[in-house]
C-alpha positions as CSV (number, residue, x, y, z in Angstrom):
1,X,-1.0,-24.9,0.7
2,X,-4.3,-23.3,1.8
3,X,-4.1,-24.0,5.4
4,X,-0.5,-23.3,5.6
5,X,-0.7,-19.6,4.3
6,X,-4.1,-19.4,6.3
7,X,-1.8,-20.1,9.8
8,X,0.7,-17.5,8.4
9,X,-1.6,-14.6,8.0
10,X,-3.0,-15.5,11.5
11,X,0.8,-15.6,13.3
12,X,1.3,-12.2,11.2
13,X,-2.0,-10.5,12.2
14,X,-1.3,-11.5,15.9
15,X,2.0,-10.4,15.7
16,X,0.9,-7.2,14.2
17,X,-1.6,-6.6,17.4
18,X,0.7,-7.5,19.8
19,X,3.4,-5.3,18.8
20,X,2.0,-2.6,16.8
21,X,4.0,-0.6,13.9
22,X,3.9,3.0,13.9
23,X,2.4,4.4,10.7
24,X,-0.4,1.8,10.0
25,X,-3.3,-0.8,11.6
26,X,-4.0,-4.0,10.3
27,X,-7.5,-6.0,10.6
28,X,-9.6,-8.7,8.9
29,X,-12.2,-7.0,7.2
30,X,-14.5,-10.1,8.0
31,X,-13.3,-12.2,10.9
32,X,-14.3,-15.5,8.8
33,X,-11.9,-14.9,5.9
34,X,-8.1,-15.0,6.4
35,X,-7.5,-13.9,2.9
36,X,-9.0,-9.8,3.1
37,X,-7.3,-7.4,5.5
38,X,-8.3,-4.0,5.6
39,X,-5.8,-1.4,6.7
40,X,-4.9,2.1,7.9
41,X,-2.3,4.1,6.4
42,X,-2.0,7.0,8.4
43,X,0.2,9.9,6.4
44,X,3.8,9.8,7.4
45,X,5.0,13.3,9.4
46,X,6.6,16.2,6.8
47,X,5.0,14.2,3.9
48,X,1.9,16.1,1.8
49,X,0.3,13.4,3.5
50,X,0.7,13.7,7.2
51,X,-2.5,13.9,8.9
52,X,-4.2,11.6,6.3
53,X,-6.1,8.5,7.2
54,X,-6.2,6.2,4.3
55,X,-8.0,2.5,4.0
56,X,-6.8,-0.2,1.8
57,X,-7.5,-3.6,1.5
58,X,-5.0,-6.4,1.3
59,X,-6.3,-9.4,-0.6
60,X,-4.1,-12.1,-0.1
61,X,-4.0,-15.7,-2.6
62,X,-4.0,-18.9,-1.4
63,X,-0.8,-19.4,-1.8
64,X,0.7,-16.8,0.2
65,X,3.8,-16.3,0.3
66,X,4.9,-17.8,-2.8
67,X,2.7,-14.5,-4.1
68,X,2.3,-11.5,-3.1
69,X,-1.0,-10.0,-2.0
70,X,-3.0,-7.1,-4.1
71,X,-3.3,-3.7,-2.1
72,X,-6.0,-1.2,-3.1
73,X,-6.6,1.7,-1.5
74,X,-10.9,2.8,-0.9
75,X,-9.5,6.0,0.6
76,X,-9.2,8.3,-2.9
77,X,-5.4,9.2,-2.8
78,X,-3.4,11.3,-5.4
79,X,-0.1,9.5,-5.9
80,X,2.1,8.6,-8.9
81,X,2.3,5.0,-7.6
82,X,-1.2,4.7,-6.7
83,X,-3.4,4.0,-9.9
84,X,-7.0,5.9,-10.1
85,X,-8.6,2.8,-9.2
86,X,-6.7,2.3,-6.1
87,X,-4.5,-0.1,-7.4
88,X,-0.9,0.0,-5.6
89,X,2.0,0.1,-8.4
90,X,5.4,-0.9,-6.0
91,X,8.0,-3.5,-7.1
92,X,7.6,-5.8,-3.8
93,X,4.0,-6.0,-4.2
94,X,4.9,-7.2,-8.5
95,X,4.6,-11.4,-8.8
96,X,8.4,-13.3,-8.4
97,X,10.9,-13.6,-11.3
98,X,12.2,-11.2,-13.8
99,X,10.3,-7.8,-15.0
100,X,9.2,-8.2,-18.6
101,X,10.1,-4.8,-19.1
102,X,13.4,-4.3,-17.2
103,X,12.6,-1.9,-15.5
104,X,13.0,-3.9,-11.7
105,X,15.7,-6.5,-10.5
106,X,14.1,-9.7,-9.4
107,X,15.4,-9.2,-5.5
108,X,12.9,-5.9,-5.7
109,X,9.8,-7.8,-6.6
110,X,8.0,-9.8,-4.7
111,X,10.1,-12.8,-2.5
112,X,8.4,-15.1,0.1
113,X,10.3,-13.7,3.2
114,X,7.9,-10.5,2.5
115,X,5.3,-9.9,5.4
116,X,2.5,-7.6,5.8
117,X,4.8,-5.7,7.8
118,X,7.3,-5.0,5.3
119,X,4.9,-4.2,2.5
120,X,3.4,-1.5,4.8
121,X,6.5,0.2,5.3
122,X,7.3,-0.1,1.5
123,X,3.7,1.8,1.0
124,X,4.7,4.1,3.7
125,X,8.0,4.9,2.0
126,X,6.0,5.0,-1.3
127,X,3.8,8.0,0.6
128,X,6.7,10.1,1.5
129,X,9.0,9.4,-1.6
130,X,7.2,8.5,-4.7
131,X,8.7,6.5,-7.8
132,X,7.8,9.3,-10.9
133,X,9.7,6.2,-13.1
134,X,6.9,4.0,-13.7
135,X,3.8,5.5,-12.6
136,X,0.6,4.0,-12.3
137,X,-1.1,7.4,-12.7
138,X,0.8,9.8,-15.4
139,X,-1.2,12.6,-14.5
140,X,0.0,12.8,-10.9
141,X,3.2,11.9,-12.1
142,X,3.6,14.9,-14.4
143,X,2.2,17.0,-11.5
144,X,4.5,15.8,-9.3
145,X,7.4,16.5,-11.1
146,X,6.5,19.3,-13.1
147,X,4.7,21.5,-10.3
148,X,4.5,19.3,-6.5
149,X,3.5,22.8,-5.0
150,X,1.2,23.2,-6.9
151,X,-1.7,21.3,-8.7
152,X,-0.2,18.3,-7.0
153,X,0.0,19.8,-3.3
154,X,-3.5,20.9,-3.8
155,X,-4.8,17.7,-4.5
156,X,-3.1,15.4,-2.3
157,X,-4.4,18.1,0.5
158,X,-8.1,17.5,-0.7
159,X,-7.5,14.1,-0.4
160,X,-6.1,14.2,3.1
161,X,-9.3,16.6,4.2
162,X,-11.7,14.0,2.8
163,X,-9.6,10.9,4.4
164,X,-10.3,13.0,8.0
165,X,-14.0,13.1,7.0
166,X,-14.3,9.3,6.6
167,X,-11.9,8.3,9.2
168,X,-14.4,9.7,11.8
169,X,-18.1,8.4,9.6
């Protein structure tokens, strides 16, 4: 299985620099291991986050695709879905099968036909419309909905300002 999800990630990371997608870059954060992509989530236009430059890592198991890959964002960002860890909290990134707690349909969770592509635009998507439903962090959550002109505006901006300052280190 190893090898097989190892020529995978290559084809989809040569695919990805041959034919770029707007919105994000993909890399190996260490040309040696397969498994640990680093990428660039640049803010979407007429989101809070436009102009943002914000670095996650995808860590990928060994038996990709039969599971999905854990994103966590090293850029801080202020997002319901986005835990204060980093952690991403989306339904195609959850593991196959049914949701313990009902809250998600099996066909949103995590299927094999899922690339790195696709999972970048779901993040994307998550960036410009966020899921207040089940948050991974309440407190921007309850900003968001409560006040996203506000508190929340304010720090998604700081965010974006200190993404800028690392994006050029």
């Amino acid at each position: 299985m190893t090898e097989q999800s190892a020529l995978l990630l290559r084809k989809q990371l040569a695919e990805l620099n041959k034919n770029p997608v707007e919105g994000f870059s993909a890399g190996l954060i260490d040309d040696d291991d397969i498994y640990q992509w680093e990428v660039v989530v640049i803010g979407p236009q007429d989101t809070l986050f436009e102009g943002g430059f914000f670095k996650a890592n995808l860590t990928f198991p060994h038996d990709y695709p039969h599971r999905p890959p854990k994103m966590k964002f090293v850029t801080e960002l202020w997002h319901p879905n986005v835990a204060k860890n980093g952690d991403v909290c989306i339904s195609i990134l959850h593991e196959p099968g049914e949701d313990k707690f009902g809250y998600e349909k099996p066909e949103e969770r995590w299927l094999p036909i899922h690339t790195v592509e696709t999972i970048m635009i779901s993040v994307i998507s998550m960036l410009a419309d966020p899921n207040g439903d089940s948050p991974a962090n309440v407190d921007a959550a309850k900003e968001w909905r409560e006040d996203p002109n506000g508190e929340f505006k304010r720090k998604v901006a700081r965010c974006v300002r200190k993404s800028q300052e690392m994006a050029f280190d």
